[in-house]
N, C-alpha and C positions, 0 to 999 in steps of 0.2 A: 463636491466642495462648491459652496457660494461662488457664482462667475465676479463677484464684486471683490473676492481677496485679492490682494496685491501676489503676485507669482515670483518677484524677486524678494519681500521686504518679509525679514525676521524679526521678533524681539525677545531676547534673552530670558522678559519674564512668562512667556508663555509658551516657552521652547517644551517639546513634549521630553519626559523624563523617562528612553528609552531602556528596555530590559535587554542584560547582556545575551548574547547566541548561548546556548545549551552547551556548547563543546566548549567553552572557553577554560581555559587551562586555569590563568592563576585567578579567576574572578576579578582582575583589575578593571573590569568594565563595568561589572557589577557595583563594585565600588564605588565606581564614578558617579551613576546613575544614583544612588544611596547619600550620596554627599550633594550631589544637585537637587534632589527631592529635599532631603535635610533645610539646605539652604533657601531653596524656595520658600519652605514653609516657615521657616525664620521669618526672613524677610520682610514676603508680602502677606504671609498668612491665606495662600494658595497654594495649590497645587493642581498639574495637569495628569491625568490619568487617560490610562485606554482603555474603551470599553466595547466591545463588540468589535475591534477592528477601527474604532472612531476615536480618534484624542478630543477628549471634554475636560475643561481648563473647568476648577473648582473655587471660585469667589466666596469668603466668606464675611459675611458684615454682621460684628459683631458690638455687645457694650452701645457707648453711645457714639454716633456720629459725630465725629469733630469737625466742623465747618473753621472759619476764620479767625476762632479765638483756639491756642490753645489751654485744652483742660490741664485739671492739675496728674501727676503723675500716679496716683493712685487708681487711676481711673482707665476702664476698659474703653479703647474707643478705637471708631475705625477712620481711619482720616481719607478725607477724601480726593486732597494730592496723590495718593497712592494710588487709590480706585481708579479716577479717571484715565489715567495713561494706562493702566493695564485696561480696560474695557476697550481702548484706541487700538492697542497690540492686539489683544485676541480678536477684532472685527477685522483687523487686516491681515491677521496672522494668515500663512498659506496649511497652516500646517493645524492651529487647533479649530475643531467643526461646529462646538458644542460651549454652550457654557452654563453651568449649574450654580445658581446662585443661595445658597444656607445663610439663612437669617434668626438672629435672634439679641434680638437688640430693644431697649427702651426706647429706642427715638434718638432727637440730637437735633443739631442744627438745619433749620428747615428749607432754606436754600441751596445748602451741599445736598441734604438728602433728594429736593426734586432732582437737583442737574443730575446726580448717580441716577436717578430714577428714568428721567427722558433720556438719556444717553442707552439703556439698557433699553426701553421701549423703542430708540430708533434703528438698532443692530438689526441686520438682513440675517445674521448668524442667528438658529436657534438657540434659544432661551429659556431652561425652564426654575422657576426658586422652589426652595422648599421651609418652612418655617419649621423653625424650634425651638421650644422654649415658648418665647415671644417676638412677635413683629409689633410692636409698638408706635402710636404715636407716626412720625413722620416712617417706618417701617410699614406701614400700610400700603402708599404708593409705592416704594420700592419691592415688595411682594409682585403687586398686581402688574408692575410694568414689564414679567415676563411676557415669555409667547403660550406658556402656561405654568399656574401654580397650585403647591402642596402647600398643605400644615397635617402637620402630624395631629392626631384625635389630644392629645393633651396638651398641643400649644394654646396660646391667646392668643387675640389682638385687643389693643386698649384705640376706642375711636373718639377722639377729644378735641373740643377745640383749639386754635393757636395760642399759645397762652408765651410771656416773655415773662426773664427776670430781671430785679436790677430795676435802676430810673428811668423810667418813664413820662412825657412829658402829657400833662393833663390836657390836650384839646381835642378838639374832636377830629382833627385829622390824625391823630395814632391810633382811633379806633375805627378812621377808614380805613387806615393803613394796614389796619388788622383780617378788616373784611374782607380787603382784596387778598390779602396774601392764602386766607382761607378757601376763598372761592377757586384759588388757584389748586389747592390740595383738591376739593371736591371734584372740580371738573376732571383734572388728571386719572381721577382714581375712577370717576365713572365711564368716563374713553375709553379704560383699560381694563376695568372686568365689569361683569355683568348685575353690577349695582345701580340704582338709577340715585340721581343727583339727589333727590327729593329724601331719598329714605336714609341717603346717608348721613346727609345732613339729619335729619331725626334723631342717627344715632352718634353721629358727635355732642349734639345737645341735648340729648334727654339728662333727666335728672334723680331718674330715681333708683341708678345702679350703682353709683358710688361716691361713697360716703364723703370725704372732703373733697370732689371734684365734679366738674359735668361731664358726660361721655357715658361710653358703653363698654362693655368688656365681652368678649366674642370666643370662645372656645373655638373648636377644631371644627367641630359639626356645625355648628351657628355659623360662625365665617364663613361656610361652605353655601350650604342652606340660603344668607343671605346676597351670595354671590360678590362675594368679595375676593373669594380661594374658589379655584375650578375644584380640586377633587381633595377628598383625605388622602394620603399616602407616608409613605416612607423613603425612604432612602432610596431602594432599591425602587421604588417604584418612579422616583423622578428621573431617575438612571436609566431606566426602560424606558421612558417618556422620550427621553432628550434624544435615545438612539431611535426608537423610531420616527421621529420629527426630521433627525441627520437625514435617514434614509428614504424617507418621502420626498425630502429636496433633492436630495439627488437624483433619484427618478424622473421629477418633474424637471431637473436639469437636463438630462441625457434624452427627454423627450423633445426640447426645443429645440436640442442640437440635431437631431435627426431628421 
């Protein structure tokens, strides 16, 4: 376990959702544990599982990103008053080791998405995401800001410039204001995987992959390839990841103690 968790402080949302003892007469422990996974998943649209003997807490960022406004109610989104206090809880948590982050989202609001993004990039807890579907738009840094990342062979990523809806006011500082906000996406995403600033930016503005817009579109292999996404995989193979990432820290923990 990370020497940086807190050893007295719990938080309810990423309390691990344990299985009852084998002798248990009436299953009411069973139950319990069935009604707190139930509930979790409600909720936050999480859940913490054991794997290997390791509890790795399950984040999923799905739909669109809802930052500061909210969307209307038809709409899938993942808010990020939610996200931030659980990432607080599992980085202090004493109890989860692991966190696995499933994405498949168009994007959203581009403020909320960095701060979820540098907040997952600054955790001492391993990290690793997996894409599905799509990581979209501001889902791009939130991919790369793991310790490592999946996309499944038949995800995308769409790489596009900043683009706003709504009034806008004609001068030229909204479209400095554009530049920097952009520059801010590039450099994040080049810090964080193995893309260099130059080429990404190429593939947010190129022009001739899609049709009413600028940008690129990136399958599973391509994203890989251009080093945006560390490996293809699966499910199961992020799950592997993340336990041996637990298990190398802790190694290298019980080395300095000795």
């Amino acid at each position: 376990m990370s020497s940086n968790k807190n050893e007295n402080g719990r938080n309810s949302i990423t309390e691990p959702v344990r299985t009852a003892p084998p002798d248990s007469d009436d299953g009411s422990e069973s139950s319990d544990s069935t009604d707190r996974e139930i509930k979790q998943i409600v909720e936050t649209g999480s859940i913490t599982v054991d794997k290997r003997g390791h509890y790795i807490h399950c984040l999923t960022v799905i739909g669109q990103i809802e930052g500061h406004y909210i969307l209307p109610p038809q709409n899938k989104t993942t808010k990020y008053e939610h996200v931030i206090p659980q990432l607080v809880a599992i980085e202090e948590s004493r109890d989860v080791e692991g966190l696995l982050i499933i994405l498949n989202t168009v994007g959203g609001d581009i403020e909320a998405g960095l701060a979820i993004a540098e907040l997952i990039a600054g955790m001492k807890t391993p990290t690793v995401s997996l894409v599905l579907g799509g990581g979209h738009s501001i889902g791009v840094p939130l991919a790369a800001s793991s310790s490592y990342s999946f996309i499944a062979p038949s995800a995308t990523m769409t790489v596009h410039p900043v683009r706003m809806t709504g009034l806008v006011l004609g001068v030229p500082q909204t479209m400095s204001y554009f530049e920097q906000m952009q520059e801010r996406i590039v450099r994040f995403v080049a810090d964080n995987s193995n893309i260099s600033a130059d080429r990404f930016r190429e593939l947010m503005l190129a022009t001739g992959e899609l049709v009413m817009d600028v940008g690129t579109v990136l399958d599973g292999e391509a994203a890989v390839s251009e080093g945006l996404i560390d490996s293809l995989g699966s499910l199961s193979d992020a799950l592997d990841k993340l336990c041996d990432m637990i298990e190398e820290n802790s190694s290298k923990e019980k080395g300095e103690r000795s």
